[in-house]
Structures are given as structure tokens and as C-alpha cells.
C-alpha positions as a printed Julia matrix, in Angstrom:
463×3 Matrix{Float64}:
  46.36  -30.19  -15.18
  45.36  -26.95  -17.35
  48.13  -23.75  -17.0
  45.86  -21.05  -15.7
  48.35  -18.58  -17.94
  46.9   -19.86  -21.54
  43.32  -20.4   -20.2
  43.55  -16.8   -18.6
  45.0   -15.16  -22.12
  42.52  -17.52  -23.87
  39.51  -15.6   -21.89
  40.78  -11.74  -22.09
  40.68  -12.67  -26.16
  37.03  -13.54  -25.93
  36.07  -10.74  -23.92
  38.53   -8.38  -26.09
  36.8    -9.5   -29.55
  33.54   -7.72  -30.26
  30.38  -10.13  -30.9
  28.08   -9.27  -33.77
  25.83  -12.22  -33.25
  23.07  -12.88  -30.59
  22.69  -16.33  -29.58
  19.03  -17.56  -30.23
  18.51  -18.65  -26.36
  20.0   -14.78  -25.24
  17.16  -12.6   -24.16
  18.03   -8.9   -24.75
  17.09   -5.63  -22.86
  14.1    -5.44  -25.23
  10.83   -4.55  -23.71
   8.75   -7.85  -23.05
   4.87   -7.48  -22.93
   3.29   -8.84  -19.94
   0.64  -10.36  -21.99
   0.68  -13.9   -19.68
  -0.35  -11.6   -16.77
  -3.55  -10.2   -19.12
  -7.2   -10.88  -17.41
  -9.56  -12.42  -19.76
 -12.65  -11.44  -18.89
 -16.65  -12.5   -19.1
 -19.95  -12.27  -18.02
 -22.72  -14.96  -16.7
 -26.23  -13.96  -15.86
 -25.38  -10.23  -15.43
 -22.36  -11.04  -13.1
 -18.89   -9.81  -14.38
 -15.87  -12.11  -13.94
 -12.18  -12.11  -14.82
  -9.25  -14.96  -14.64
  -6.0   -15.26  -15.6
  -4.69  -18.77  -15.91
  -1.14  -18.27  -14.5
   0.55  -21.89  -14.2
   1.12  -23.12  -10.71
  -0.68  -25.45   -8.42
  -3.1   -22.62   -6.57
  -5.48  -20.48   -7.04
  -6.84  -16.87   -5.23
 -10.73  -16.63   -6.04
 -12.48  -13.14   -4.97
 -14.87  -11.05   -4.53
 -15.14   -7.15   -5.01
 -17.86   -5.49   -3.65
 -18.8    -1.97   -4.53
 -18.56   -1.52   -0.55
 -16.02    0.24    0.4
 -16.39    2.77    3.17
 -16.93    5.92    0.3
 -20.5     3.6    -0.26
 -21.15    2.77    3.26
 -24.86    4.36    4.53
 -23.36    4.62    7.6
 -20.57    4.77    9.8
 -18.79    0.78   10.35
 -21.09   -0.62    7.58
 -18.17   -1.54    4.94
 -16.14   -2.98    8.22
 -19.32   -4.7     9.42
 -19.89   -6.77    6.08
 -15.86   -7.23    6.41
 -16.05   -8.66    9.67
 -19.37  -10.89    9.03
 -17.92  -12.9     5.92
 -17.2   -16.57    6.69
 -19.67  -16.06    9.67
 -23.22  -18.63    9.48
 -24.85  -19.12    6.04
 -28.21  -20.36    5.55
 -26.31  -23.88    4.51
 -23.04  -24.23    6.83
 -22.58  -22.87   10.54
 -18.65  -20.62   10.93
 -17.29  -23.61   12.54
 -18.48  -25.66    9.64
 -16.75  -22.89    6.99
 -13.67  -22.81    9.25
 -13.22  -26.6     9.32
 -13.9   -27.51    5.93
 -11.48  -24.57    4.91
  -8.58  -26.23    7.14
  -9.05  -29.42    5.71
  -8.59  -28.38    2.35
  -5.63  -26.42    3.57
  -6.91  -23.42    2.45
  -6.65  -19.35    3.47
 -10.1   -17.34    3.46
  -9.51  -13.39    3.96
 -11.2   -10.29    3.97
 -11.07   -6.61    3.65
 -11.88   -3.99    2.7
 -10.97   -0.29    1.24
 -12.17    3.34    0.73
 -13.97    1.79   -2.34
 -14.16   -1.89   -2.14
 -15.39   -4.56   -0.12
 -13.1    -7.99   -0.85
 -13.89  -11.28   -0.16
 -11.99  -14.38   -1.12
  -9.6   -17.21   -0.86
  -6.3   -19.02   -1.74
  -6.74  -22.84   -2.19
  -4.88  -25.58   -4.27
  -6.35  -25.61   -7.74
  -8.43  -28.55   -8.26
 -10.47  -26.91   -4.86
 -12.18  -24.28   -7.22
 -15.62  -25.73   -7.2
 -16.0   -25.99   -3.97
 -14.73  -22.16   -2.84
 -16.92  -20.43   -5.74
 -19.28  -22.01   -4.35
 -18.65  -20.7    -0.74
 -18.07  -17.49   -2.08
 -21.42  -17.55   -3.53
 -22.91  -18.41   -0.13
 -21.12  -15.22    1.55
 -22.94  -13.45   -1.29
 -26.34  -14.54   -0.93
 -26.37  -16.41    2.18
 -24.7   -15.15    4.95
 -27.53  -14.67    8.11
 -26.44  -11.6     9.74
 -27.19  -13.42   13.23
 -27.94  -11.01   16.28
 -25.52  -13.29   18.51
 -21.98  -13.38   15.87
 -22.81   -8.79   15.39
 -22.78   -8.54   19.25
 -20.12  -11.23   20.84
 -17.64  -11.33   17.66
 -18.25   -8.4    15.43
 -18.92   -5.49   17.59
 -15.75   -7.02   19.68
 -13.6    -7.1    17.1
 -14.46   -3.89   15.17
 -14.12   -2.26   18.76
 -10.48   -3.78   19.59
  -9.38   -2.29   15.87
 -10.68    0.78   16.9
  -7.97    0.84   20.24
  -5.03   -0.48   18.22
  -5.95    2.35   15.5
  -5.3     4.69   18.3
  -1.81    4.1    18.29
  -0.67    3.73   14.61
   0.07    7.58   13.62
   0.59    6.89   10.34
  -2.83    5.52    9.41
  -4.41    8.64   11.29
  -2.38   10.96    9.25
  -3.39    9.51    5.88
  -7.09    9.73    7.09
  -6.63   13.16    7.51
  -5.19   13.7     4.22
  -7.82   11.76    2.7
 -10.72   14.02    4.75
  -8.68   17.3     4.32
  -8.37   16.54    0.48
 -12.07   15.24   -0.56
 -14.11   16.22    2.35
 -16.52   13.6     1.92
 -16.48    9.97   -0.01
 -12.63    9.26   -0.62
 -12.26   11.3     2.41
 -14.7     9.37    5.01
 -11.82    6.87    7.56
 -10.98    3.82    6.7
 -12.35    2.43   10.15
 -14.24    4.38   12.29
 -13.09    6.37   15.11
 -13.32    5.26   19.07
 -16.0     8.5    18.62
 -18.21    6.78   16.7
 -21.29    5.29   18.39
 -21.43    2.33   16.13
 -23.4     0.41   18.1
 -26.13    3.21   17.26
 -25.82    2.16   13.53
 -24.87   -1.66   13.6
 -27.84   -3.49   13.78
 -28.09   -7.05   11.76
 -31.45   -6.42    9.89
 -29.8    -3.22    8.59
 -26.42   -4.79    7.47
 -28.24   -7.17    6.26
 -30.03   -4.49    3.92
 -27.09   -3.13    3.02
 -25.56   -6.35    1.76
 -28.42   -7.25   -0.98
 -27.17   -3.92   -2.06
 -23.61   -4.76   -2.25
 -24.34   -7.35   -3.65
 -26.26   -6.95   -6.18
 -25.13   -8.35   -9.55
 -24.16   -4.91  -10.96
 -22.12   -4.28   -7.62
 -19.66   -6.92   -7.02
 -17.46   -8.75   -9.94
 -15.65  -12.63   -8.99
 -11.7   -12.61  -10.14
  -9.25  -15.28  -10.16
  -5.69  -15.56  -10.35
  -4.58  -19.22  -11.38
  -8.18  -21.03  -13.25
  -9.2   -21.89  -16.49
 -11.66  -18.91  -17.84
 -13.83  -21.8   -19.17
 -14.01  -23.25  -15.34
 -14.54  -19.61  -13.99
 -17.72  -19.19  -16.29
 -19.18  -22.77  -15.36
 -18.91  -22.31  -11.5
 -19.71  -18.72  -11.03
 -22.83  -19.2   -13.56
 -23.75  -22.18  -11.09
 -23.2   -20.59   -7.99
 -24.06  -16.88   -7.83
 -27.27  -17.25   -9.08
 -28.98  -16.63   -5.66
 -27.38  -12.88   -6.12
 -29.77  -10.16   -6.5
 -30.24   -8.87  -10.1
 -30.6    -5.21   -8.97
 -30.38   -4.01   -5.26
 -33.91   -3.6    -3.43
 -35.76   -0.13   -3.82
 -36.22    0.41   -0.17
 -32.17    1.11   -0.1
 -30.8     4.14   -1.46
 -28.48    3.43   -4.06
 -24.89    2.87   -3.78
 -23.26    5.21   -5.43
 -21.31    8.36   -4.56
 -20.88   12.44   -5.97
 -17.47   12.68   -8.26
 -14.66   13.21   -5.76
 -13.52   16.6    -6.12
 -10.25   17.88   -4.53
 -10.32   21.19   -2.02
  -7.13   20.7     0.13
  -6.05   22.08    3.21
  -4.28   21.98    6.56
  -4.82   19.78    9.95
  -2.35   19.17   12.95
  -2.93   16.25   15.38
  -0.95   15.89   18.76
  -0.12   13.07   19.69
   2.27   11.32   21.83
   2.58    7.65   19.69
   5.1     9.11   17.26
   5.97   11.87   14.56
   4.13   11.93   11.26
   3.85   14.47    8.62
   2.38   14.11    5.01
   2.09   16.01    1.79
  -0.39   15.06   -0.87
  -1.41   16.5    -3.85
  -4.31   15.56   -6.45
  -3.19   12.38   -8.1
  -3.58    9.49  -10.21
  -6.59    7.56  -10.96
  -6.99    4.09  -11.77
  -5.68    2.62  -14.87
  -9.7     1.09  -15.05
 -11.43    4.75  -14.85
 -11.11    7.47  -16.71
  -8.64    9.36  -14.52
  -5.22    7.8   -15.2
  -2.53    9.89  -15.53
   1.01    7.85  -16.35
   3.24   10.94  -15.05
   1.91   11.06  -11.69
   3.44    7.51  -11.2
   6.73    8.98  -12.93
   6.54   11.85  -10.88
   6.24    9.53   -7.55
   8.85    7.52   -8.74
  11.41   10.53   -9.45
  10.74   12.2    -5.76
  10.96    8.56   -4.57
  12.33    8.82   -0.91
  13.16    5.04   -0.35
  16.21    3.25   -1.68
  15.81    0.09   -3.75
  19.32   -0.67   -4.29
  21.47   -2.22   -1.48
  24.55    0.79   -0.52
  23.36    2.92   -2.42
  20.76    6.17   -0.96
  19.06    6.17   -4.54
  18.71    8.0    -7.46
  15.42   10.11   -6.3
  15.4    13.58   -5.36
  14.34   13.24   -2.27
  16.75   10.14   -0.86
  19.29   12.53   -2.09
  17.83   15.58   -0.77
  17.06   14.07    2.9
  20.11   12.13    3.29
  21.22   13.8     5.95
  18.3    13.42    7.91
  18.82    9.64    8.58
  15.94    9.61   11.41
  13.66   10.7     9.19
  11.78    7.81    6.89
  10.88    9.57    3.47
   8.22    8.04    0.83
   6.44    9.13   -1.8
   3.24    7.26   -2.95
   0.28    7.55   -5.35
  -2.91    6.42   -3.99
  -5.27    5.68   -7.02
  -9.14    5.09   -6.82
 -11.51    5.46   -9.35
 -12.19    8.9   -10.47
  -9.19   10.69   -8.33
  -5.87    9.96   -6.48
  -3.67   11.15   -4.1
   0.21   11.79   -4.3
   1.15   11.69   -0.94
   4.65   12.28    0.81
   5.04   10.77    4.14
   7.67   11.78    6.52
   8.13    9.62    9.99
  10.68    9.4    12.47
  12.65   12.44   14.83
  10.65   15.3    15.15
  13.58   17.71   14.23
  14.93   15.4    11.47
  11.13   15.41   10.0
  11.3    19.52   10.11
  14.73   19.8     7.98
  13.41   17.11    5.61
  10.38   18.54    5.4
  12.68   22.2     4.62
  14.47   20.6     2.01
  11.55   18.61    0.39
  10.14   22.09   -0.17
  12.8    23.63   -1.93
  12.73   20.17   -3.88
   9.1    21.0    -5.1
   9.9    24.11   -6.17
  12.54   23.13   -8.14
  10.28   20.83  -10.21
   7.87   23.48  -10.74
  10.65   25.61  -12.24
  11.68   22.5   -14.57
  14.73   22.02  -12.8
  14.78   18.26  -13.68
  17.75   16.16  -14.79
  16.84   14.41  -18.11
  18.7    11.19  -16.55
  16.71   11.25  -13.33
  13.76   11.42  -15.96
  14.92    8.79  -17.68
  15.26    6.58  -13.93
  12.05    7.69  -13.1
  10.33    6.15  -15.85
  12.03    2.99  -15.62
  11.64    2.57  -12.08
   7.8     3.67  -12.54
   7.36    1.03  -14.66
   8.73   -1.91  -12.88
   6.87   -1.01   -9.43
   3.54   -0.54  -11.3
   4.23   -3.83  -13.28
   5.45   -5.26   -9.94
   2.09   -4.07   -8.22
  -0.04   -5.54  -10.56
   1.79   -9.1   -11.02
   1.01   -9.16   -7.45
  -2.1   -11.81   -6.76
  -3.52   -9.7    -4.36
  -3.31   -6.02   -6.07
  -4.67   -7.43   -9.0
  -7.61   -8.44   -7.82
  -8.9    -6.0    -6.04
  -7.81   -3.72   -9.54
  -9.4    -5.87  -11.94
 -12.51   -6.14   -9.76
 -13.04   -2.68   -9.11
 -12.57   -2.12  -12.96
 -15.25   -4.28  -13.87
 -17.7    -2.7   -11.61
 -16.97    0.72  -12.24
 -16.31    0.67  -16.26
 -16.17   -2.76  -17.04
 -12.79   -2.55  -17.87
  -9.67   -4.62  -16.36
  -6.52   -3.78  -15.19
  -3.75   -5.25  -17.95
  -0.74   -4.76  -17.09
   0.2    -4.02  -20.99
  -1.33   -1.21  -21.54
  -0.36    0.35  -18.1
   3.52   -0.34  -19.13
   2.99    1.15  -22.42
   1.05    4.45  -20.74
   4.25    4.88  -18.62
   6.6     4.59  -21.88
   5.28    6.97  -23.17
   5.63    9.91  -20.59
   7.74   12.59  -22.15
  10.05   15.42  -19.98
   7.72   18.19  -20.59
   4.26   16.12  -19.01
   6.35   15.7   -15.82
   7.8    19.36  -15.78
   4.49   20.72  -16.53
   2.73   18.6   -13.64
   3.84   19.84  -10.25
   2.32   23.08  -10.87
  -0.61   22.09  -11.83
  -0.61   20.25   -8.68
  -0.25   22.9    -6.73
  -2.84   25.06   -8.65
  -5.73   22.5    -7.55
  -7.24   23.65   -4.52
  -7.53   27.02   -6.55
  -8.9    25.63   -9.61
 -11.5    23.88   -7.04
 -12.62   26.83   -5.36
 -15.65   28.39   -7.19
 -14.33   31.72   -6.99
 -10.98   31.13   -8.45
 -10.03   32.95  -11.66
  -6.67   32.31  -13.48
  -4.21   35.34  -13.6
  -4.97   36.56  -17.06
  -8.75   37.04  -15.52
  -7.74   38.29  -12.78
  -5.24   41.06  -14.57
  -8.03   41.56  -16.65
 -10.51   42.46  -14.32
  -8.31   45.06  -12.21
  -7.7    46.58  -15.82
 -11.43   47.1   -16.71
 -13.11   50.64  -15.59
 -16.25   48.88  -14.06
 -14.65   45.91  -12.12
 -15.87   43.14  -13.99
């Protein structure tokens, strides 16, 4: 039997003596590039595709349709085409779709955003064929019957509309979004129990605005677990039956840039207490309105924990603890040409007043530079992994890439993101939240900075 003395004193040596050497099989806290999680991408009679050949035994294919509500012609269209894929194609009947899918053991989804319209499905690998080419048929197939808008989609769209009624938090982000951009980003995500949508649902019109959709320059195919070489064979096979351009008797799809005015709006409502914050924020990696701090900024205002005990490094855990009835997060909701850094605040009405007292005094303690190069320091790192985190995601990455190669032709890699967020300094976050706050002003037409302004009350004639 070993003495636990010697084998004890043995140990405290080892950890006592310093090593100079890294074993060969020791990773260290270097930064890794996610290059395995890169989207190679390609195009096959005009249609843009992207894959990523992760190893494991499935697959998600999609779809992403320029059709999110922003692009809608009118109110319910983007949830219409939602609701209507996997319905009757020219060459299988819904039941036909829905056993087939079963059989393979498959999962076919749908849904859709304030910018995109996606389609798809998760199936084991060697299934590819066979959903590309169903995804092709939802494309350029589906029949838009009178009976499946009326008994199924109507019904449907109508029963979202009633649960909608009760989830607070959804109506107060569509209120931030229509507050903030007016129209486009700011149209609802579903419409309202208001809406007549029975005046503007009608299948020969959805039907319209699906060639539109799409159209080859509208909609991209991604995949998360094929073979590129695969990808281009079966979506140059199947998608040919897409529209090269959408028809001329459709106005375009294609929206005004979003532009930022801000404002106020209070809701009553007896389903729960909601209050949110937002400010102009982050684009998409993919567009040309990507700004790395705003995720460093979301990060450092936080509002959640992420480590078990412990309330969390962010300003805002810290500042709010005391309000434990009162749920806290800060998010940046990216789309293609703006974003929106929101702060959401749910729970006890008088717990969501203090918080919303001390995340104030919070704010303006960022806009003085009050910032703790540490918390910085967290900030970044934690920015990092949830962005990385976000985009490793099957889902999130699809819709990301897609939406890329529509809009710019250009995917999301999660590389380049991690290195944008590196590279955020202390002085891009400390100049940031007053710029923030400066937006609506810079937005209104008759806006002049201070030096103007100081100018023109110093010249004789006023102007």
C-alpha cells in the first residue's frame, strides 16, 4: 500500500517547481481562429450558395428570402409565404411533404424576420439530394391553393395574432422598432389583431409576391454540414425553375436606408411589466454598418449573469442587484444597414422603476468615461465569445450568411468578426454612448451641433 505522506510531499514539489516547458499536446490561452466554422461560398446559374462542411452525421439546408416583413407589399405577406411553405407543390400534395419528411426522420421549419424570409430543414446527411430538391419545389412550386390560405393559413396567422396579445415583451420591442425607424425595420413582426388581413391575403397576390422573393437575386441556399462540391451539384440541378429576375408587374423589393428618429410610447396593459431602452446600434458583420464596440458596449452593461453565484461583472447586474424582481438585459439587434441596442427591463413594476433609476445614472457615467479598464477588458472577452457563440450556432448562421449573400454578397465568418472585436480599444467604447444619445438630433433636419449653434447666436444677422 502507498504512504499518502511521501506521495503528498512528492506532489506539493511538483506544484512548488516552476515549469519552463509546454508539453506538445497542452493547448494554451492563445487565441484560436475559428477558421473550421468559415462558409465557403459559390454561385450556380445566378443563385448564391454557401456551406460549411462541419463533421457530424446531419445536415441544416436553407433558404433566405429577401422577405422579411421590412419587404412585405403589404401587411401579413412575409407571415403568409411563412405559413404556406411545405403546403401543395405542383409535384407532391402537404401530406405527401409531411410523410416523406417523417420517414426520413427529418425536421422542416420556417420563419421569418424583419428582413428575411427562411425556409429549410435538418436531415441526416446522405438525405441532401432529396431536401434541395424540396427546397427547390417551395421555391418555384408551391400552388398558393385558395382552400390551405383560408382553412390553415388565415387560421393560423389569426391564432398568432391572439397569443401575441399576451406576450408584453414582443409588443414592447415592436414599439421600439416603430418608435426608432418609423417605417421598414420599424413595420411588426406579425401583424396586429387590427389588421384586416383578410383584405390583403389573397392567393393570386401571394403568389405574386413570391416570384419576387424568389427571384434568383433575392434568396441565397446555405448549409451547415455538406460538401461545397455536393451543394453546387444539387442546387445547380434543382433551383433552376427559380425566376432569373422578379416579374415587372411587381414593384421591386427593396426598401429606403433605415434611418434612426427615436422617441417615446407607453402601452397599458394588464399581461405584465415591460420597459425598454434602445439606442442606434450595430449592423451586420455582412453590410456595411458593423460597429465591433456596440457588441462591447452590450456586453459591458450586460444585465444577465453567466457565471453560476456570482451577479456578474456588468454594470448593470451590479447596478440592479438590488432589484431582484426586476429581469435586466442588454442586447444588440443587428440588420443590414442599422441596429438597435436595446435594454429590456421585466418583472415588478416598482423594482423596474428603481432599476430603471439606477440604469440611468449608469449611462451617464459612460458618457462621462467613467469606465473601469478591467470591466473593459471583460467586456471584450465576453463580447467575443457570445458573438462567436452566436454564430457557431446552426441556426444563426444561416440566416447571417444568407442575408449576407443577398444583400452584399458577403458571408458571415466568424474570423473576421472575432478579430473586429479584438481590436476595440477604451477610447471607441468611451466615445460611443454619447454619440448614441446624440442620434435622434443628428437625424432631425434641423439639428446643428453646438459650435453652430454658438455661432449663430454670436453673428449680428442670425445666420
Amino acid at each position: 500500500m502507498i504512504s499518502r505522506a511521501p506521495l503528498s510531499r512528492a506532489t506539493q514539489r511538483v506544484l512548488r517547481t516552476p515549469s519552463t516547458r509546454v508539453p506538445s499536446n497542452c493547448r494554451t490561452l492563445a487565441s484560436a481562429k475559428p477558421s473550421g466554422y468559415n462558409y465557403q461560398t459559390g454561385e450556380v446559374n445566378g443563385i448564391k450558395f454557401a456551406s460549411r462542411d462541419l463533421p457530424g452525421p446531419t445536415t441544416q439546408l436553407a433558404v433566405v428570402a429577401r422577405a422579411g416583413t421590412r419587404y412585405q407589399l403589404y401587411p401579413g405577406f412575409a407571415e403568409g409565404l411563412e405559413k404556406f411553405a411545405f403546403k401543395s407543390t405542383t409535384k407532391r400534395s402537404s401530406l405527401r411533404i409531411t410523410r416523406e419528411a417523417e420517414l426520413l426522420g427529418a425536421e422542416l421549419f420556417a420563419y421569418h424576420s424583419r428582413e428575411n424570409l427562411v425556409v429549410g430543414a435538418k436531415f441526416l446527411r446522405e438525405d441532401l439530394p432529396y431536401f434541395t430538391e424540396l427546397l427547390g419545389e417551395v421555391v418555384s412550386k408551391t400552388r398558393f391553393t385558395r382552400h390551405e390560405l383560408h382553412e390553415e393559413v388565415i387560421r393560423v396567422i389569426k391564432l398568432n395574432q391572439k397569443a401575441i396579445l399576451g406576450r408584453t415583451s414582443d409588443m414592447v420591442t415592436n414599439s421600439a422598432h416603430s418608435i426608432a425607424f418609423h417605417r421598414g425595420l420599424g413595420t411588426v413582426l406579425h401583424p396586429t389583431s387590427s389588421v384586416p388581413i383578410t383584405r390583403y391575403l389573397q392567393e393570386d397576390d401571394l403568389a405574386s409576391f413570391s416570384r419576387a422573393a424568389y427571384a434568383k437575386p433575392n434568396f441565397s441556399v446555405v448549409a451547415n454540414g455538406a460538401n461545397h462540391e455536393e451543394m453546387s451539384k444539387w442546387v445547380g440541378e434543382f433551383f433552376n425553375d427559380s425566376p432569373a429576375a422578379a416579374p415587372k408587374d411587381i414593384p421591386p423589393i427593396e426598401a429606403k436606408p433605415s434611418r434612426y428618429f427615436g422617441g417615446e410610447e407607453r402601452i397599458s396593459h394588464d399581461g405584465g411589466n415591460n420597459m425598454i431602452l434602445a439606442f442606434p446600434g450595430s449592423g451586420a458583420y455582412t453590410g456595411g454598418h458593423y460597429k465591433p464596440e456596440i457588441a462591447v458596449l452590450s456586453s459591458l452593461l450586460g444585465g444577465q449573469s453567466y457565471i453560476k453565484w456570482s451577479p456578474g461583472f456588468s454594470l448593470l447586474a451590479r447596478a440592479t442587484a438590488a432589484q431582484t424582481q426586476a429581469n435586466v438585459v442588454t442586447r444588440n439587434l443587428s440588420y443590414s444597414d442599422a441596429g438597435l441596442l436595446t435594454i429590456s427591463m421585466s418583472g415588478n413594476a416598482r423594482h423596474i422603476r428603481e432599476a430603471s433609476e439606477a440604469i440611468v445614472e449608469i449611462l451617464k457615467a459612460i458618457s462621462g468615461g467613467d469606465i473601469a479598464k478591467d470591466d473593459i477588458r471583460k467586456a471584450i472577452a465576453n463580447a467575443k465569445f457570445r458573438t462567436l457563440e452566436a454564430g457557431q450556432n446552426a441556426g444563426t448562421g444561416l440566416e447571417l450568411t444568407g442575408a449576407g449573400l443577398v444583400q452584399t454578397g458577403k458571408p458571415s465568418q466568424l474570423d473576421g468578426i472575432a478579430e473586429a472585436i479584438e481590436g476595440v480599444t477604451e477610447d471607441a467604447v468611451k466615445k460611443l454612448l454619447p454619440e448614441l444619445s446624440d442620434a435622434p438630433l443628428r437625424n432631425n433636419p434641423a439639428y446643428r451641433p453646438r459650435e453652430e449653434e454658438k455661432w449663430i447666436s454670436d453673428s449680428p444677422n442670425g445666420r
